[in-house]
N, C-alpha and C positions, 0 to 999 in steps of 0.2 A: 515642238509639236508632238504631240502624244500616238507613237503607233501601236495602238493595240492590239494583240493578235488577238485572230477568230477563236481561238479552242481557249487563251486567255478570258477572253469577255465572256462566252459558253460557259467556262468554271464558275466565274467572278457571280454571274446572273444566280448558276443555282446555288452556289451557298448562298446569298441573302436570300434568295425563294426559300432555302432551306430553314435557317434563322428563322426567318417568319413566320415558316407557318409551323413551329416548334414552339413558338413565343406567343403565337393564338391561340394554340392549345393547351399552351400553358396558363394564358389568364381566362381563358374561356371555365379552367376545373377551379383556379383559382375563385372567380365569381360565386359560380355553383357549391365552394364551400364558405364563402362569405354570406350565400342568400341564405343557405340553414342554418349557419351559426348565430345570425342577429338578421332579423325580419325587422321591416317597419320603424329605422334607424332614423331618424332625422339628424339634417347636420350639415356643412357645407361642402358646394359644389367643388369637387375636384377643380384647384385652378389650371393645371398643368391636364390639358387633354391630346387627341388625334396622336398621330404617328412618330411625333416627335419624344415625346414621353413613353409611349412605346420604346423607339431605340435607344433612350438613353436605359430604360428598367432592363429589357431584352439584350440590348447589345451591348450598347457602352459600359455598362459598370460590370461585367463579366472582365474585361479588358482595362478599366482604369488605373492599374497598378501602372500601365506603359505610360501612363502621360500626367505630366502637373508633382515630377520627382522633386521633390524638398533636398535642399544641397545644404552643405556646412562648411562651404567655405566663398572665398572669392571666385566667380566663375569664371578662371584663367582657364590655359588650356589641358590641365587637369583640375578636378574636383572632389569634392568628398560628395557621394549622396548619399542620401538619409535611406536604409532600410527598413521596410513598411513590412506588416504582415495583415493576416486577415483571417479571422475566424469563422464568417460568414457567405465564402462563395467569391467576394470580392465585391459585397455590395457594401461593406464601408470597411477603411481603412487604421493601421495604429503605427504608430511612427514608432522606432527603438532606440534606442539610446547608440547601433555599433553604424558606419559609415564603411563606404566601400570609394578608395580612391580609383577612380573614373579617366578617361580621354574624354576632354569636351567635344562632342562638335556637333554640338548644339544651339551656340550661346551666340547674340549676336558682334560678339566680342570682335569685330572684323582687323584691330588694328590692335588689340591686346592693352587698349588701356582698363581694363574693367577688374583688373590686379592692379596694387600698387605699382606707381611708376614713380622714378628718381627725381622728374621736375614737377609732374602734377601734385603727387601726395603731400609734399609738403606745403606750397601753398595751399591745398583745399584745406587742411588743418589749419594753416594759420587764422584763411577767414571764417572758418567754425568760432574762433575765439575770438575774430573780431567781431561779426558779422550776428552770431548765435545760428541754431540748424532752420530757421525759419522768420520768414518777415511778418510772420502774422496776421499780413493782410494782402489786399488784393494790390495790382499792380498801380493803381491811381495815387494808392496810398505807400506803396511799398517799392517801392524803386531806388535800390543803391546804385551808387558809381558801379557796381560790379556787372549790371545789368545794364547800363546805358553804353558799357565800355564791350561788351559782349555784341550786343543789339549792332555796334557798327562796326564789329572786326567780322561777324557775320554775313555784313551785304557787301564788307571788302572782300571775304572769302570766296562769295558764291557771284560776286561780280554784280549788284543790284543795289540801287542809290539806299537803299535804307530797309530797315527788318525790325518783326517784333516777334516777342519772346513769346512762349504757353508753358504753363507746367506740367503739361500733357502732352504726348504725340498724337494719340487717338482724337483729342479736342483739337488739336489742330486744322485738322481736318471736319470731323462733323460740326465744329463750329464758325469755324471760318467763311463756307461754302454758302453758308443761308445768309451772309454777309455779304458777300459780292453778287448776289442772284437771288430775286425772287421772282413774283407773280408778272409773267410778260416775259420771262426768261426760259433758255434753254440751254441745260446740259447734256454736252451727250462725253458720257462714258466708256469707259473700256471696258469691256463684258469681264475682267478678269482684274476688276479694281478691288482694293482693300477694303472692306466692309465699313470702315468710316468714311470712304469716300461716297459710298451704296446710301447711309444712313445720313452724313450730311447733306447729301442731293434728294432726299425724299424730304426732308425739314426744311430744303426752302421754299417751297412755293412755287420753283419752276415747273416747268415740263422737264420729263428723263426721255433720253432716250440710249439706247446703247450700240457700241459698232463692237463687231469681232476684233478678238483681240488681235493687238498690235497690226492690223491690217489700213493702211492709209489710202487705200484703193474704196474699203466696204467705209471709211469716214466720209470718206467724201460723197460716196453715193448717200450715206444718209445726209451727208449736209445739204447735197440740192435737192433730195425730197423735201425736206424741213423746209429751206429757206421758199421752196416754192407752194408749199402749202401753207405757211404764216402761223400764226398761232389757234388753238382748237376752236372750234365755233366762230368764232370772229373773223379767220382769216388776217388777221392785220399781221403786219412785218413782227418779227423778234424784238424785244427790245435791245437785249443782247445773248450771245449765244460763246458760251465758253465749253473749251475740249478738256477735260481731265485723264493724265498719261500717268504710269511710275517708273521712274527710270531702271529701275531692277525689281522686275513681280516677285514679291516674295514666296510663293508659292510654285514659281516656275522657271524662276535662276536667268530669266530670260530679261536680255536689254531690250528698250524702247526702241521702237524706230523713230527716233526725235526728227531727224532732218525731212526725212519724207511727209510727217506728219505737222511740223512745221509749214511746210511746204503746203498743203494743203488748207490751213487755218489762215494764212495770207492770202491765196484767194480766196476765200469766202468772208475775210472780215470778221475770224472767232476769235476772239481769246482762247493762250492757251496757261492749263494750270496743271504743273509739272509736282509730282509728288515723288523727293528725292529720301526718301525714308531709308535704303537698302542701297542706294548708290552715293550719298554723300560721305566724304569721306573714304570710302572702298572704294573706290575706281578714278580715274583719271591720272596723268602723272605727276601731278600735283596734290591730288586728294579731291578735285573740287566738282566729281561727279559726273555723272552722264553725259553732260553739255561739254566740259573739257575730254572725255572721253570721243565722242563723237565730231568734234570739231564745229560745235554747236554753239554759236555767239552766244549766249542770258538775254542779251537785250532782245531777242528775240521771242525771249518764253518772257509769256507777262506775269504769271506769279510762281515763286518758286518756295516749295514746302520739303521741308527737313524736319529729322527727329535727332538729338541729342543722344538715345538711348542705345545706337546702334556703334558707331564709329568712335565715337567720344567717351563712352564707359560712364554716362549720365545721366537726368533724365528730359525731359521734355521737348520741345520743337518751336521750331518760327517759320514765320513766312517772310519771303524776301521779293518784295515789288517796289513801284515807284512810290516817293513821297507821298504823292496824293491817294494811291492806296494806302500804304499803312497808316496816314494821318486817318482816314478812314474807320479802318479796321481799330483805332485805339478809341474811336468817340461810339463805336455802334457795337463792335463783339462781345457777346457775353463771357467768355473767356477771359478775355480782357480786364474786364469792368466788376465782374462779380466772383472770380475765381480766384485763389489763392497764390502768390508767384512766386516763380521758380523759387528756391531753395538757393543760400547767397552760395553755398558749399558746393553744389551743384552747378550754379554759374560759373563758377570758378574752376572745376575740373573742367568743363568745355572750352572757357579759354585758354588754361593750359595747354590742353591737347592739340584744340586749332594751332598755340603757336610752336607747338611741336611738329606737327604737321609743315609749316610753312619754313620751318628751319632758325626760325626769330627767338630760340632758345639756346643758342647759339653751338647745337651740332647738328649730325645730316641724320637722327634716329629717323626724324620724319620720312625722311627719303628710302630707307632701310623698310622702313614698315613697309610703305606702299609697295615695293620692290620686292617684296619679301611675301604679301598677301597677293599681288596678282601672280606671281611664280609658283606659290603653295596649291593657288587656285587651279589654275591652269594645268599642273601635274596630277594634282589629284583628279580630275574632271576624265583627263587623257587616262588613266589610269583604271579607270572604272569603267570605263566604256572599252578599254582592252582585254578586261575580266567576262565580257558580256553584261554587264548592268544596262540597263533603259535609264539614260540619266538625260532631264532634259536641262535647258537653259545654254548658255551662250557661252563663252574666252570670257576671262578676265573677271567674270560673275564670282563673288563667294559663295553663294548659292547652288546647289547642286541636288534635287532631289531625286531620288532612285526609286523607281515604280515599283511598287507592291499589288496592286491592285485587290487580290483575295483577300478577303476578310481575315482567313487564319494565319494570312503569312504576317500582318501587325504586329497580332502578339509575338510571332512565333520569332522574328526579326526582333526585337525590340529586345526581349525575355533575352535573348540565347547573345547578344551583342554585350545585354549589363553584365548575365555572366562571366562573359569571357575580357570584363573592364572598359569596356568603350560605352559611354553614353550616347544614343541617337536619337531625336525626336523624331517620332511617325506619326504622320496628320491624315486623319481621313473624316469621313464626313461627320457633321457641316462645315467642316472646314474647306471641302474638296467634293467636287460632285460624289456620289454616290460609287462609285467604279473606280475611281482613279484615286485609291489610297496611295499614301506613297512614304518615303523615309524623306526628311528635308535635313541632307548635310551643310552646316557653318562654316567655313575655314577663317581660320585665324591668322595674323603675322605673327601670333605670338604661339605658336605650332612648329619645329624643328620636322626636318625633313625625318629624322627618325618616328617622331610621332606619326607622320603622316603612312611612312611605311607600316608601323604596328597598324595604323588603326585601316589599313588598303588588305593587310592579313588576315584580320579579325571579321571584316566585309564577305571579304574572297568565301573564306570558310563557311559563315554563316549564308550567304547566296547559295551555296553548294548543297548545304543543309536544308534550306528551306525551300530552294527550286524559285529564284526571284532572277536566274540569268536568262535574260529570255533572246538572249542573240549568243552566236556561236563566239567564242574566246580568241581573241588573236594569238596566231604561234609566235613563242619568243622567236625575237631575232637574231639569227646567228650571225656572229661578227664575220664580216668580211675580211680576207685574208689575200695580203698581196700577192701574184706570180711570183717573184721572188722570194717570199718566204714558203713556196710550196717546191722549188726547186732546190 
């Protein structure tokens, strides 16, 4: 939960008052020398209008140099990034031929396979050579053993009778959704879902509605308004009504309250659909996410979505329900049926990974990682908040973002962190309401407790610098010293 201080949000408010009305006044002169240089111009209408276009001219591309960094190598837990320059203000960018070796912690590299690894890389090359880097076509037509053999080490891994693949994680989600729910339906979302979940739920045809986040108290109140008012105009019953969760917000490092909110979806009769994009593979003591984390039966959650790109060093996502959904999902999804499938190279580093993960490669790295990414996690998190940082999100999260809120501390965090070799990604709006800019840090397994201390020094410092510690510092603790050795 985000505590803002008052004389924070006071600052936060007048720079962008400030911004803006520097950036009216700027296209206001801009205008007036546009009307005397060419009067009576025909031609077409601006597509790009209102306030949007505004902050990207105004605000964003003043700051773009911090975000969408071009790297040169594999993004382990260091990297090479590409150094840009800019001749015009920073309203367009040029890439240089020289690289600066980096600390990631950025990338969503949460278990370190997104670097060569000893048992993955060499199978995924093999089926490069069997396989070629692409099947050409969609999945109706393009279905190897490497994908049918993936599809049910998937709904073994995440505990669900059966799964199907997407070459996309984003389509996973916006396409799937208008799949199980249209017109007669009701979704109600987490105020704080991922933007494909936002956009596949406005493409089905149901009714939205949304509850505060992770709150199982404000779902239910909205499920018995719903369920007692029926559907709009008509009043009739729901035809069905599903709850969409993610088990780690990516935006706010924070676990689901899956049990409570389970709990709630059984008595009212919802479906629930569980979006493990950021918690599959990173959490549980096995790897197999928020449900084993939380002591949360699968059979419990009725659809279960995953992305490849995250834990597995991959790309795309599936969803894991009963037979009769994904038999479903295989004859009506456009994803499916018109989309291009996975990559055989790509299927094949996932199941590598999973069965490194599960130990069926016959050492315990798996076990190492896990063990390794929630210890990394959990010190660095304790770490940051003993420096004074506003870090929100939960234990065990790789997730960890550090509240910036002021528009200038962005760049200023961002700029002075690449300097001194640490890469961090800073997300502010529209990624992030309007006030609540923030730094979003990655931890990796594949991160040594050294790196973590360089990169806790290089934070420490630049906080110091830019004024982002907004709570007092804990005193080290002095070791305690027995009576006997003081006598």
């Amino acid at each position: 939960m985000v505590r803002l201080p008052y004389t924070t949000a006071l600052t936060t408010l007048f720079s962008y008052g400030l911004l803006f009305a520097f950036g009216q006044l700027r296209d206001f002169f801009r205008k007036l020398i546009d009307w005397f240089k060419a009067k009576n111009v025909k031609g077409y209408a601006p597509i790009c209008l209102g306030l949007e276009d505004f902050y990207v001219r105004r605000l964003y591309l003043r700051i773009q140099d911090c975000f969408g960094r071009p790297i040169a190598s594999a993004p382990d837990s260091w990297f090479d990034v590409v150094e840009r320059t800019s001749k015009d203000s920073n309203k367009t960018l040029q890439r240089t031929s020289n690289t600066t070796r980096c600390l990631n912690l950025g990338s969503y590299n949460y278990l370190g396979f997104a670097a060569a690894d000893e048992y993955c890389t060499p199978r995924v090359i093999e089926s490069l050579k069997k396989y070629s880097a692409s099947t050409c076509s969609v999945r109706v037509d393009g279905t190897t053993k490497l994908h049918t053999e993936l599809e049910e080490l998937v709904a073994r891994f995440v505990g669900k009778p059966a799964a199907i693949l997407f070459g996309m994680g984003y389509v996973t989600n916006s396409a799937i959704i208008p799949c199980l729910i249209g017109k007669g339906g009701l979704i109600i979302s987490d105020s704080l879902n991922h933007n494909s979940i936002v956009n596949g739920a406005r493409g089905s045809g149901a009714t939205v509605r949304v509850f505060q986040h992770n709150s199982p108290a404000h779902l239910e109140e909205v499920l018995r308004e719903q369920i007692a008012g029926g559907q709009p105009r008509t009043h009739r019953p729901w035809k069905k009504i599903i709850v969409i969760v993610e088990g780690i917000y990516s935006m706010e490092g924070e676990l689901c309250k899956l049990p409570e909110i389970i709990a709630v979806c059984k008595k009212y009769k919802a479906y629930t659909y569980l979006d493990e994009a950021h918690s599959i593979g990173a959490v549980g003591q096995s790897g197999r996410g928020i449900c084993e984390l939380l002591g949360v039966d699968p059979a419990d959650v009725d659809i279960m979505m995953g992305t490849f790109t995250k834990s597995f060093g991959s790309c795309g996502g599936y969803i894991a329900a009963s037979k009769e959904i994904i038999q479903h999902l295989k004859h009506s999804c456009p994803a499916h049926l018109y989309a291009t499938s996975m990559s055989p190279p790509a299927v094949q580093q996932v199941i590598s990974a999973i069965k490194v993960i599960l130990g069926e490669d016959g050492s315990n790295r798996g076990a190492q990682k896990l063990a390794r990414i929630r210890e990394n996690s959990n010190f660095f998190r304790s770490e940051l908040k003993k420096m004074g940082f506003e870090v929100l999100g939960d234990n065990d999260s790789p997730v960890m973002p550090i509240m910036l809120y002021n528009p200038a501390k962005i760049p200023a965090f961002s700029r002075e962190c690449l300097r001194q070799k640490v890469a961090v990604v800073t997300v502010a709006f529209p990624a992030t309401p309007l006030l609540l800019a923030r730094a979003r840090i990655c931890i990796s397994a594949s991160h040594t407790r050294e790196d973590l201390i360089t990169a806790l020094d290089v934070i420490s410092r630049v906080g110091d610098l830019v004024g982002i510690k907004y709570f007092p510092a804990e005193p080290p603790k002095i070791a305690e010293v027995g009576h006997d050795k003081l006598e």
